[in-house]
N, CA and C of each residue as an Amber inpcrd file, in Angstrom:
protein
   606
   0.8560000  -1.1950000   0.0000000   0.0000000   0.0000000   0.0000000
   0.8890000   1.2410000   0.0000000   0.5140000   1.8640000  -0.8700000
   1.4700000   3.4200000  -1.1920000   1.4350000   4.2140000   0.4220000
   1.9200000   5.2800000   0.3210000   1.4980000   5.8650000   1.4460000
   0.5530000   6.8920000   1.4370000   0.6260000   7.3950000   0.5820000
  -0.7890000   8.3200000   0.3380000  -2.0390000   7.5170000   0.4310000
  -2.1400000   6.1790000   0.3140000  -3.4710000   5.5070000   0.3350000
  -3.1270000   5.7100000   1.5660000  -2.7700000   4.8350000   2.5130000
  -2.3700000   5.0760000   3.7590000  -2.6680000   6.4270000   4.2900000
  -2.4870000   7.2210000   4.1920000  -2.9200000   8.6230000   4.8270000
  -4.5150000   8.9410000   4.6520000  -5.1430000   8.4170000   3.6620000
  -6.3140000   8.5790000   3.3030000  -7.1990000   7.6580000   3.7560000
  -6.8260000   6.5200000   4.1430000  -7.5340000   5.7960000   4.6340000
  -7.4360000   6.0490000   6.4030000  -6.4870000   6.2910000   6.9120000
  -6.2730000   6.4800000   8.2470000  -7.7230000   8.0470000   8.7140000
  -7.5420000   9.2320000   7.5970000  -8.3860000  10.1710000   7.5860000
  -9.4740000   9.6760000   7.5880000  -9.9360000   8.5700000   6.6360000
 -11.4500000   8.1610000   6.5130000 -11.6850000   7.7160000   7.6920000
 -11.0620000   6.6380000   8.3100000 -11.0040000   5.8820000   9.6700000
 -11.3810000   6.9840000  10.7180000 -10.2800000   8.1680000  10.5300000
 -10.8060000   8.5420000  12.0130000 -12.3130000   9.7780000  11.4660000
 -12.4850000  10.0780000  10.5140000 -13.5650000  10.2110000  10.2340000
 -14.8990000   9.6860000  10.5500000 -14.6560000   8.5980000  10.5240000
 -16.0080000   7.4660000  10.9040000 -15.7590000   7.6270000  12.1320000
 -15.0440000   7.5590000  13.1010000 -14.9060000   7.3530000  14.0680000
 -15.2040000   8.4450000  15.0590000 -15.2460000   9.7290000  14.4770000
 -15.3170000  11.0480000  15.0660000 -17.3770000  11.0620000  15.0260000
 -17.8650000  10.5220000  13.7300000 -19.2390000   9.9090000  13.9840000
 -20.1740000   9.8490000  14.6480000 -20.6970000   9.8040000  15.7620000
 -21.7730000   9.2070000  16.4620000 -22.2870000   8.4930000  15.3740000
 -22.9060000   7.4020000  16.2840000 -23.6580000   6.1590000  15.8270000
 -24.9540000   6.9600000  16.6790000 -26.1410000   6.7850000  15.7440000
 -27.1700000   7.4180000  16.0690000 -28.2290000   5.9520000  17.4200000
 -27.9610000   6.7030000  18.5710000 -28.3570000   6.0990000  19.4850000
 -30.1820000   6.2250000  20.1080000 -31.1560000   5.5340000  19.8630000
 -32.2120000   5.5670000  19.8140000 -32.9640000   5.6590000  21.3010000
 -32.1330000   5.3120000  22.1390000 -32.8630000   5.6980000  23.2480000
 -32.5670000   6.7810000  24.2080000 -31.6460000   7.7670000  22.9860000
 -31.3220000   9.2050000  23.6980000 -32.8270000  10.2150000  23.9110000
 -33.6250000   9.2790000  22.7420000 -34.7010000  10.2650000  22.2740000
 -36.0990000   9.6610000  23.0390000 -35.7130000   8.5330000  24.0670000
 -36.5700000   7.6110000  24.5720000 -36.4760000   8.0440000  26.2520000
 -37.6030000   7.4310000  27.3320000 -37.3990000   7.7920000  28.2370000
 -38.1580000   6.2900000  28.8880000 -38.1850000   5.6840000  29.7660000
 -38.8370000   4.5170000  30.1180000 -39.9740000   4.5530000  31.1850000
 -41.1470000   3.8180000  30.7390000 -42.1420000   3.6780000  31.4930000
 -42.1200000   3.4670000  32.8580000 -42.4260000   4.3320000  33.6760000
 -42.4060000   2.9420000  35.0200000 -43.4770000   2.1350000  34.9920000
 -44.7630000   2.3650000  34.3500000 -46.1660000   0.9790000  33.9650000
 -47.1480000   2.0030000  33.3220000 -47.6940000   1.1960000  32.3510000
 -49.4510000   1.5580000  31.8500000 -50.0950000   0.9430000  33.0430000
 -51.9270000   1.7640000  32.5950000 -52.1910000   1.8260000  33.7530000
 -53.4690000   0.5030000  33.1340000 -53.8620000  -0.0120000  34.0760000
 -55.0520000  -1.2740000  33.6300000 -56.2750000  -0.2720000  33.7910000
 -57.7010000   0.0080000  33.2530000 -58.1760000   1.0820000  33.3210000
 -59.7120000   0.1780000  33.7890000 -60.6680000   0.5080000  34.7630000
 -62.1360000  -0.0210000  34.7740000 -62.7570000   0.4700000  33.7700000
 -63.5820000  -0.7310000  33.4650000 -64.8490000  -0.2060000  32.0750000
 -65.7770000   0.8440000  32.4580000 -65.9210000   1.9450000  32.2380000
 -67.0150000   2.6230000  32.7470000 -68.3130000   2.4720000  32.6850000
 -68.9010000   2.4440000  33.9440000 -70.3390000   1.9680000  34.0760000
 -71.1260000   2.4540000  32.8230000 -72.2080000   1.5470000  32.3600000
 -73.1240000   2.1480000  31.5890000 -74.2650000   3.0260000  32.0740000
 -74.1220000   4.2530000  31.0970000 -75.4400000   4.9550000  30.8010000
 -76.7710000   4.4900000  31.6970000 -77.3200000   4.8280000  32.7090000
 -78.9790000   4.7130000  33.0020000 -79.5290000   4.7530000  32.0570000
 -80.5860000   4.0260000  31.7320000 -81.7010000   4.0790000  30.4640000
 -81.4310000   3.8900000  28.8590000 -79.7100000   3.6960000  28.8520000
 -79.3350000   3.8940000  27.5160000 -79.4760000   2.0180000  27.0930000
 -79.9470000   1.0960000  27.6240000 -80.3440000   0.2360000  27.2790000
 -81.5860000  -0.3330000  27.8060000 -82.3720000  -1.4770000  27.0860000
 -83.5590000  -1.9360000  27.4860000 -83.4120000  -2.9260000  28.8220000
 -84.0130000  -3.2940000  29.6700000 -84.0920000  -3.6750000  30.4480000
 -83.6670000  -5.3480000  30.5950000 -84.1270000  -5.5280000  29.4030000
 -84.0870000  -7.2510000  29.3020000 -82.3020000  -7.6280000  28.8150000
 -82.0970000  -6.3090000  28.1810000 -80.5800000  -6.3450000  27.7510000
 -79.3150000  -6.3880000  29.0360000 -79.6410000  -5.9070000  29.9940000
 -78.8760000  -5.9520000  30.8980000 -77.7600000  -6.8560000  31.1440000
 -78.4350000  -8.1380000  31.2030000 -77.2790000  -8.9550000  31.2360000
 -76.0330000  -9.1300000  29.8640000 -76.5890000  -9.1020000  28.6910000
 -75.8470000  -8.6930000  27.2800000 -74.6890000  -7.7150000  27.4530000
 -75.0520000  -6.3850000  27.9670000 -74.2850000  -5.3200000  28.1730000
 -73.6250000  -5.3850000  29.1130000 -73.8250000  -5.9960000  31.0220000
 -72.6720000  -6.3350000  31.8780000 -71.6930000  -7.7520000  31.2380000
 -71.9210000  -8.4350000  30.4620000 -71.4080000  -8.9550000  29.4770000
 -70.4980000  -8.0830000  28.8770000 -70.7090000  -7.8280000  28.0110000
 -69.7030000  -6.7230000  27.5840000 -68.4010000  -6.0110000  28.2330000
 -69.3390000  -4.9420000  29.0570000 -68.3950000  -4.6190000  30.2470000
 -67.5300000  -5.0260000  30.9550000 -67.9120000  -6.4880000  31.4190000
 -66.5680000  -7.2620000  31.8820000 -65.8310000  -7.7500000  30.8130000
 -66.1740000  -8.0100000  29.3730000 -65.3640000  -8.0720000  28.3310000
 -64.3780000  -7.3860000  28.3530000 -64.6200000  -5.8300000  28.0080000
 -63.8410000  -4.1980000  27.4560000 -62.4850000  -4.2270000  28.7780000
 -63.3930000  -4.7970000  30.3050000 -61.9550000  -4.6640000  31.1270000
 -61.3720000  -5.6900000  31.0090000 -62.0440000  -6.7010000  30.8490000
 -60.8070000  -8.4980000  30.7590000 -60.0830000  -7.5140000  29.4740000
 -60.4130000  -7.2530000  28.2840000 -59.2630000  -7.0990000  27.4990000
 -58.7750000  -6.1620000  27.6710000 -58.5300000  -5.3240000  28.5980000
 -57.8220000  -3.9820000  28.6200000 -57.9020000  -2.8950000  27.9580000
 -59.5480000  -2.9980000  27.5960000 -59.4410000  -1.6910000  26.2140000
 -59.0610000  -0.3150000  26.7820000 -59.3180000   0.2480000  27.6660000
 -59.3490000   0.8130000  28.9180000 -57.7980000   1.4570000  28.5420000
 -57.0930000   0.7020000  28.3590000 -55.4500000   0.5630000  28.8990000
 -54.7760000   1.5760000  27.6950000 -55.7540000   1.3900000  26.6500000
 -55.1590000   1.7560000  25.1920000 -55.9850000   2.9130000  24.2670000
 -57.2100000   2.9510000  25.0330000 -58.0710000   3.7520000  24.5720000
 -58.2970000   4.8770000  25.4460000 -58.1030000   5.0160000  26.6900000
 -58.0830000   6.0490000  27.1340000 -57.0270000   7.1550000  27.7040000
 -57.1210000   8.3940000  27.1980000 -55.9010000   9.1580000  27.4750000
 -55.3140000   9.1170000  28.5570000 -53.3640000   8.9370000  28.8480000
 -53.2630000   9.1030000  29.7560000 -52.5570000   7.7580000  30.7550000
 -53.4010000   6.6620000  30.4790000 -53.3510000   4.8560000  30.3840000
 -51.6290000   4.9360000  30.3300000 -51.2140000   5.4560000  28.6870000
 -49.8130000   4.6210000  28.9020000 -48.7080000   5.4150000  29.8960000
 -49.1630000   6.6640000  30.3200000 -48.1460000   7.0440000  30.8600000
 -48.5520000   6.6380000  32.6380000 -49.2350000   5.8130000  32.8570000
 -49.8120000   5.7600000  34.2460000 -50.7430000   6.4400000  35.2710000
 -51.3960000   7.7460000  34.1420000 -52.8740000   8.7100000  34.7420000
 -53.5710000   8.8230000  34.2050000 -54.0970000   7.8260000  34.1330000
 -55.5480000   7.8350000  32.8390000 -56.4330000   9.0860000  33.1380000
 -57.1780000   9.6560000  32.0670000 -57.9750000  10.6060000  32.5270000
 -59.7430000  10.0840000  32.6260000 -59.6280000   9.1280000  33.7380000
 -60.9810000   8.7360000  34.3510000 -62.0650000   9.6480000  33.8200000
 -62.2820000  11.1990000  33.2810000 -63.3540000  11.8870000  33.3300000
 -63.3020000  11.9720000  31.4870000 -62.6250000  11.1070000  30.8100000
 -62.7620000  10.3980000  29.6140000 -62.9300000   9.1870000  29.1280000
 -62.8580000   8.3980000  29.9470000 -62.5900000   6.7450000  29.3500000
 -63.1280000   6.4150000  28.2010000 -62.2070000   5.6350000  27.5090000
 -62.3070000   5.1080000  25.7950000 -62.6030000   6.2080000  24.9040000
 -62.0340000   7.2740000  25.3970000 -62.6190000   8.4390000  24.3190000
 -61.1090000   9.1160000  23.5170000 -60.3790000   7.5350000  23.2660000
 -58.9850000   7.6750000  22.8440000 -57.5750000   8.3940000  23.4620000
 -56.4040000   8.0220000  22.9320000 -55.6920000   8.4490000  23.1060000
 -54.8500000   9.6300000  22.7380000 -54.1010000  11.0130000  22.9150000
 -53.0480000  11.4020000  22.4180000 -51.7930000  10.9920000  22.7800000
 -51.5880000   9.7900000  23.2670000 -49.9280000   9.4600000  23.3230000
 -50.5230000   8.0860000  22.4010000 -49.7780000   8.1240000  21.3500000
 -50.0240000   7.2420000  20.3320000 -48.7560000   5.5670000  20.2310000
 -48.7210000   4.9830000  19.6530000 -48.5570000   3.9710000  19.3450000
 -47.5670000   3.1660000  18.1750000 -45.8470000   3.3480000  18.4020000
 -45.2460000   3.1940000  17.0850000 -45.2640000   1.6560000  16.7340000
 -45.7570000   1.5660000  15.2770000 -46.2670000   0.1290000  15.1780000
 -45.2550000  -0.1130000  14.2510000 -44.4490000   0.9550000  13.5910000
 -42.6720000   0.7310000  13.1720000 -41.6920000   0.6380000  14.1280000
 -40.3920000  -0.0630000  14.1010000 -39.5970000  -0.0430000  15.0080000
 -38.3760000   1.4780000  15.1520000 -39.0100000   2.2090000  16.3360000
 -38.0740000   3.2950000  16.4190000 -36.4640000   3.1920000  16.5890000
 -36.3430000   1.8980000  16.9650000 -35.0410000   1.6960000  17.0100000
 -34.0370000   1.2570000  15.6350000 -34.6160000   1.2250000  14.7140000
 -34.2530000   1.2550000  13.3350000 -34.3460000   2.7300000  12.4490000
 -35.1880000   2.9750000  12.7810000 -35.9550000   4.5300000  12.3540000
 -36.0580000   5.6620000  13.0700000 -35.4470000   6.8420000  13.0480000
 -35.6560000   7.5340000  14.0480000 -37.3290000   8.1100000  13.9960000
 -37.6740000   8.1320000  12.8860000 -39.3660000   8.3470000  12.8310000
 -40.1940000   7.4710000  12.7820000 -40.3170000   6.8260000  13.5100000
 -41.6800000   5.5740000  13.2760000 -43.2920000   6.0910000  12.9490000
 -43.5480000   4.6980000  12.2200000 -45.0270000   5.0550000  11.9240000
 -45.5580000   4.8880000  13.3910000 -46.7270000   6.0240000  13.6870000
 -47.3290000   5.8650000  14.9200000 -49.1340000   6.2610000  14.7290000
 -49.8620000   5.2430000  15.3120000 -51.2820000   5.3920000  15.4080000
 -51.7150000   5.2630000  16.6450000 -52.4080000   6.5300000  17.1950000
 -53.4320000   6.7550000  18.2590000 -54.8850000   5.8990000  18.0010000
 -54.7750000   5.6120000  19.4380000 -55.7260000   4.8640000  19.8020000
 -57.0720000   5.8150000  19.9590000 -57.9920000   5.3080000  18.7630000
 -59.2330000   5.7930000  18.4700000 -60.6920000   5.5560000  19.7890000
 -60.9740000   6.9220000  19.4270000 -62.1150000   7.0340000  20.7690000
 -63.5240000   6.1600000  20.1930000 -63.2240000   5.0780000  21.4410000
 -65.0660000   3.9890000  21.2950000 -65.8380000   4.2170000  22.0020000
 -66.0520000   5.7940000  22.6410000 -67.4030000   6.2860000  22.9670000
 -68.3980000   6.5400000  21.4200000 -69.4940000   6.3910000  22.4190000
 -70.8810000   6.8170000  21.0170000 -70.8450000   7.9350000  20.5620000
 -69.9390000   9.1310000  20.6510000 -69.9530000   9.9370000  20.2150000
 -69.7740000  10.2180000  19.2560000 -70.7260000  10.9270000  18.4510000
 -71.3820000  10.5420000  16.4530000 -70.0940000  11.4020000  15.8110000
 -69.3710000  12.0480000  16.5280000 -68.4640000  13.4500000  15.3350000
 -67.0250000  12.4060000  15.4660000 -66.9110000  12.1430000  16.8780000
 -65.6820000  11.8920000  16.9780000 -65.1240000  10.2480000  17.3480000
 -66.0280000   9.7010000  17.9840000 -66.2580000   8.5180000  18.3410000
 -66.9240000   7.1470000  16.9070000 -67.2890000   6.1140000  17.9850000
 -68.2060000   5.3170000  17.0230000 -69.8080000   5.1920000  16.7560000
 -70.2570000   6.7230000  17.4190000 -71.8190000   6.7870000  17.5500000
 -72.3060000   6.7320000  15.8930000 -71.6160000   6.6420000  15.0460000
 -72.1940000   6.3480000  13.2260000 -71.8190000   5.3310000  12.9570000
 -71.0660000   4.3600000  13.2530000 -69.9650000   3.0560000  13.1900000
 -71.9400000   2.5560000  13.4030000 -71.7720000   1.4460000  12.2510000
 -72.7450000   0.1520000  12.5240000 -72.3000000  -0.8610000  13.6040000
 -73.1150000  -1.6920000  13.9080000 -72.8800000  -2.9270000  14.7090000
 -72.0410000  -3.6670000  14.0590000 -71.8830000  -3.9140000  12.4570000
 -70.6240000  -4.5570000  11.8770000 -69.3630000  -4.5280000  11.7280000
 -69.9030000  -2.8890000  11.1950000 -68.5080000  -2.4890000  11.6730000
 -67.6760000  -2.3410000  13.1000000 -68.3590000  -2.0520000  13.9930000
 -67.4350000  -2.0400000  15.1330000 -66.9130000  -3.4890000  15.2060000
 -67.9850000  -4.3550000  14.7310000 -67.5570000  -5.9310000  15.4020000
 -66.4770000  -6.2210000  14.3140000 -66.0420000  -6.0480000  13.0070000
 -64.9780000  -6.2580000  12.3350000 -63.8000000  -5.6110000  13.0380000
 -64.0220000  -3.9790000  13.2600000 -62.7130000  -3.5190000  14.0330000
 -62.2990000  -4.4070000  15.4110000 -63.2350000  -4.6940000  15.9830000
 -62.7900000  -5.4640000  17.4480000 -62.0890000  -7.1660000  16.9790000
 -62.6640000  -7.5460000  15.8030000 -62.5110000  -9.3440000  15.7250000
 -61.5610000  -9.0080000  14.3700000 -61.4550000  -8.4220000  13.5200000
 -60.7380000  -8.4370000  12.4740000 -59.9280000  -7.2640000  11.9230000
 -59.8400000  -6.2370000  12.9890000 -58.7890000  -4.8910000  13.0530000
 -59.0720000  -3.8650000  11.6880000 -60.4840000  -4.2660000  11.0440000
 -60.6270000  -3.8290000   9.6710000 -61.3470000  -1.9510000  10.4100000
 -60.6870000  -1.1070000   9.7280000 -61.5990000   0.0640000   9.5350000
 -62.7430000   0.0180000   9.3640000 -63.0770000   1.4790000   9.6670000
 -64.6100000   1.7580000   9.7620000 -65.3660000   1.3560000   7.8000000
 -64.3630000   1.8210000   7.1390000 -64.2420000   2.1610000   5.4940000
 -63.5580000   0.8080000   4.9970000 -63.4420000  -0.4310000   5.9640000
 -62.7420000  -1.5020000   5.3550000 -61.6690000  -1.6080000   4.2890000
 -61.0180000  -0.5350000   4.5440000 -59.4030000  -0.5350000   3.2340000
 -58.6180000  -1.3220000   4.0490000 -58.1360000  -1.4710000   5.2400000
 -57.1770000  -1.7000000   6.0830000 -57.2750000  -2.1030000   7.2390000
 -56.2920000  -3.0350000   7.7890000 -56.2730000  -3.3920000   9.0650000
 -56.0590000  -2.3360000   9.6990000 -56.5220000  -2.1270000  10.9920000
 -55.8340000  -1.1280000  12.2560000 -54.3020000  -1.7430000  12.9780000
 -53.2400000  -0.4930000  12.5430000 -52.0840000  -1.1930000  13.0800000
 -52.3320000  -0.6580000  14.8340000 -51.7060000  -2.0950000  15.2330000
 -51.4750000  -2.1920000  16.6950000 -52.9720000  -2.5280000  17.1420000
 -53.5900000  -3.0020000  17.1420000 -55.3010000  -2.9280000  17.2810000
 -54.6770000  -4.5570000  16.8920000 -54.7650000  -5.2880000  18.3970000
 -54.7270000  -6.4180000  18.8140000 -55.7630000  -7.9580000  18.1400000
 -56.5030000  -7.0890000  17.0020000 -57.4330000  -8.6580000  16.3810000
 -56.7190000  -9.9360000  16.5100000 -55.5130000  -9.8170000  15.8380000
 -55.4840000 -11.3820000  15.8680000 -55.6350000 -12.3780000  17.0590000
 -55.6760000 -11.6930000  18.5320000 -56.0120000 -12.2640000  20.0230000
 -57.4910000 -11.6900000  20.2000000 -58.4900000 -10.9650000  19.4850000
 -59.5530000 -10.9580000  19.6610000 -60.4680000 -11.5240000  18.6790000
 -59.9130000 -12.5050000  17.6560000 -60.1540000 -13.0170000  15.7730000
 -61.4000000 -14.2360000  16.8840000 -60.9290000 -14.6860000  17.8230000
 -61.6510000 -16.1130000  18.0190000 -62.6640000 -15.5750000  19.3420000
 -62.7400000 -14.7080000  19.5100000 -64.2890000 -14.2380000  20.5080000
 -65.1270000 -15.1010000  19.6900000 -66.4000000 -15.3180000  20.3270000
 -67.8070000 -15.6930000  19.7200000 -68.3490000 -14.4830000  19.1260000
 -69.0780000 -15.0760000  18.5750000 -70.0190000 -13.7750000  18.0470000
 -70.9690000 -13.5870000  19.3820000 -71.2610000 -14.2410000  20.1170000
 -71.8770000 -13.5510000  21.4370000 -71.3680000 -12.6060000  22.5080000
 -69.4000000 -13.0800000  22.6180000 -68.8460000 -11.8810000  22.9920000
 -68.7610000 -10.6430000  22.5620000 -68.7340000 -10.6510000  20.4840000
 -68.7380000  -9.1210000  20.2500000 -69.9770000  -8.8430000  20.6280000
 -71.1180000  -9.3650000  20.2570000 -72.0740000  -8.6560000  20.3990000
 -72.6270000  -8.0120000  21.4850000 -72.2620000  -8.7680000  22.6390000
 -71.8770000  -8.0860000  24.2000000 -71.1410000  -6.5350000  24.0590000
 -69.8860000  -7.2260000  23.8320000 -68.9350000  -5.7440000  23.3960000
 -69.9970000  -4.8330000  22.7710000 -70.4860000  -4.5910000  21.6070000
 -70.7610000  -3.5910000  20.9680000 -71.9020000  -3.1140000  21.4650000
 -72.9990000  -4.0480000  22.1770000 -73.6940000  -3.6810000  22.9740000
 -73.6290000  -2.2550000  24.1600000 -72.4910000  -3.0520000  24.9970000
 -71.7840000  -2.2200000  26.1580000 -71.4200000  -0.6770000  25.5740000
 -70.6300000  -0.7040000  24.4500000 -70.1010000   0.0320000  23.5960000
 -71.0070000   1.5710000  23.6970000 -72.1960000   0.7240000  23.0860000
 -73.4940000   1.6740000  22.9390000 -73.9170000   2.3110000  23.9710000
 -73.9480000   2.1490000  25.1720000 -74.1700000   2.3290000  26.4300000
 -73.5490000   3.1920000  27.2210000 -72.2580000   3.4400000  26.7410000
 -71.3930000   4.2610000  27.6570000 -71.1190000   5.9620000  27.3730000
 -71.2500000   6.5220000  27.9260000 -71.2020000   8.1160000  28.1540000
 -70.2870000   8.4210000  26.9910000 -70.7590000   8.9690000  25.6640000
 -70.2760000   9.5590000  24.8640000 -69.6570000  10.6600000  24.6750000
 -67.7840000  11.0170000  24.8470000 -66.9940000  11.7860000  25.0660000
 -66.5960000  12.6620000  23.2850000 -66.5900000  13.6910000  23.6000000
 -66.1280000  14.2720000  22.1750000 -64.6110000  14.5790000  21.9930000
 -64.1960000  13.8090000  21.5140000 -62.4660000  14.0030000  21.7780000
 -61.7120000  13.2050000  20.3530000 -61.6790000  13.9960000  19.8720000
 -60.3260000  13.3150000  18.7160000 -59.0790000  13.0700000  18.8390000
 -58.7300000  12.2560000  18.1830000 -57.4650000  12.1120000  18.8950000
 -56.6520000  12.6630000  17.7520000 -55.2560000  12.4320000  17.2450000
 -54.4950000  13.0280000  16.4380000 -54.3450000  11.7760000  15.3490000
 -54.2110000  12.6220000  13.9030000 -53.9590000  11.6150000  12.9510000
 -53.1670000  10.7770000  12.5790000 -53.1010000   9.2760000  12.4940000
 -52.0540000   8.3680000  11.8740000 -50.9540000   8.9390000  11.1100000
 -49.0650000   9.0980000  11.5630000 -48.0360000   9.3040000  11.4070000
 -47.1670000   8.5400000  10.3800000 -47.3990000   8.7020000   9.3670000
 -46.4940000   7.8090000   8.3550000 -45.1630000   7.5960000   8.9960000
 -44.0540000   6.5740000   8.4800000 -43.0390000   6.2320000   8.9470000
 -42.3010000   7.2200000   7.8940000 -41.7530000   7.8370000   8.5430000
 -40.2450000   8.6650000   8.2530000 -41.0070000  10.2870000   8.4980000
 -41.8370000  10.3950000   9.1100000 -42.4800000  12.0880000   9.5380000
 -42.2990000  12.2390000  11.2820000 -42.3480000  13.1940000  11.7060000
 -41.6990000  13.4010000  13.0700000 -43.1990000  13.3880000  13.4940000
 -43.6480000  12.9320000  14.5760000 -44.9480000  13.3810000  15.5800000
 -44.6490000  14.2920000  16.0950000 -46.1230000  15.0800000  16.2110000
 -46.6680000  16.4070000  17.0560000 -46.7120000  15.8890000  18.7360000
 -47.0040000  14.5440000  18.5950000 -47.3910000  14.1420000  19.5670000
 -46.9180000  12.5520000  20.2910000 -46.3900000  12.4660000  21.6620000
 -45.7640000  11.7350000  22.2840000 -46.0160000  10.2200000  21.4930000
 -45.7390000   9.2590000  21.7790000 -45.9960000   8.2580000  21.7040000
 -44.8570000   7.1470000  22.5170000 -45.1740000   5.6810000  22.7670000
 -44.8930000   4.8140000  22.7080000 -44.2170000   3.8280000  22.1100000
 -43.8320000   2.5420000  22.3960000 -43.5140000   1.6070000  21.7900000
 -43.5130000   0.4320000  22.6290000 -43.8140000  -0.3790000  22.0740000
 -44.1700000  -1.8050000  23.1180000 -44.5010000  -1.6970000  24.6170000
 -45.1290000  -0.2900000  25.1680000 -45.0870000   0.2980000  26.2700000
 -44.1500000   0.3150000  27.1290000 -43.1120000   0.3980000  27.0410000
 -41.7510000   0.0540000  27.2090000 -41.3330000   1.2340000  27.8630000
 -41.1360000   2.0760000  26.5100000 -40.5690000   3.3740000  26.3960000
 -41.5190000   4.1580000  25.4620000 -41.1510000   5.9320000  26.2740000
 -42.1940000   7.1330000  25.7260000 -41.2060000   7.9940000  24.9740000
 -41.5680000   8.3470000  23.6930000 -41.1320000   9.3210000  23.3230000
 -40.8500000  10.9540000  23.8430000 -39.5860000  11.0700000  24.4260000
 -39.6030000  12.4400000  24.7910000 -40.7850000  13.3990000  23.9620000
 -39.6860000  14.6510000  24.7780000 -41.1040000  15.9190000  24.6450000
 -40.3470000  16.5900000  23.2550000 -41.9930000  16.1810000  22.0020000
 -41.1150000  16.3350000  20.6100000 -40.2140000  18.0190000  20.5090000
């Protein structure tokens, strides 16, 4: 090897080396726990009488699966905001791996109060029961990323129908949450990853 290669390669070397290696959990901070959230009681009068048992059905459904945990603001950082439940999240959900990407794709967890603007109060009975058993949208183009179907694919159809029942029943919150984050765009807004770790303050 000449020596001028030699000099040039030693420059490149310490070049790389002067570098940072882009470290992913500078930009991360760690959970101490999500929070497990109670189903909120149903509505007085917002169901028929004979339905009762259908809808506490339900209800103990929504908390056995933790919807609670993921749907209501607040859940992943450990203070749910009780005077919202299921009326979604703004700390959202990277369903890309941030540790490959410094921008992951990230989706907030959508509000399943009846509320008609912002919620599922226009959502049919099918549709909700596809989003809960088969992660399909309201508009059926797409699965919901991070929206757990494939562990809710084998409910009965008597459990969704419980679920969507209950669904109907519960105090309808007006709250949007923020829009689905393509992978390689920065969020407005905090998020997650395997509840693990929170995205600092963007």
């Amino acid at each position: 090897m000449k020596v001028s290669q030699m000099v040039l390669l030693a420059m490149l070397t310490a070049g790389c080396a002067s570098e940072q290696a882009y470290d992913p959990l500078q930009d991360y901070e760690e959970l101490d726990s999500s929070t497990l959230v109670d189903a909120p009681t149903a509505r007085p009068g917002s169901f028929a009488p004979g339905d009762r048992d259908l809808v506490n059905r339900g209800e103990y459904l929504v908390e056995l699966l933790g919807c609670g945990s993921c749907h209501t603001n607040g859940a992943f950082e450990g203070n749910p905001d009780m005077s919202r439940p299921l009326s979604g999240s703004r700390t959202g959900i990277a369903y890309t791996s941030p540790l490959g990407v410094r921008f992951p794709g990230i989706v907030y967890p959508g509000n399943i109060t009846p509320d008609v603007e912002t919620g599922i109060g226009s959502w049919s009975d099918e549709q909700i029961a596809n989003a809960i058993r088969a992660g399909i949208g309201r508009h059926g183009k797409r699965r919901i990323a991070t929206m757990p179907w494939q562990s809710y694919s084998r409910l009965s159809d008597d459990d969704v129908a419980a679920i969507v029942s209950y669904l109907r029943t519960v105090e309808p919150v007006r709250h949007r949450v923020p829009t689905e984050v393509a992978p390689g765009r920065r969020a407005k807004e905090g998020f997650v990853y395997f509840g693990v770790y929170r995205s600092r303050e963007q």
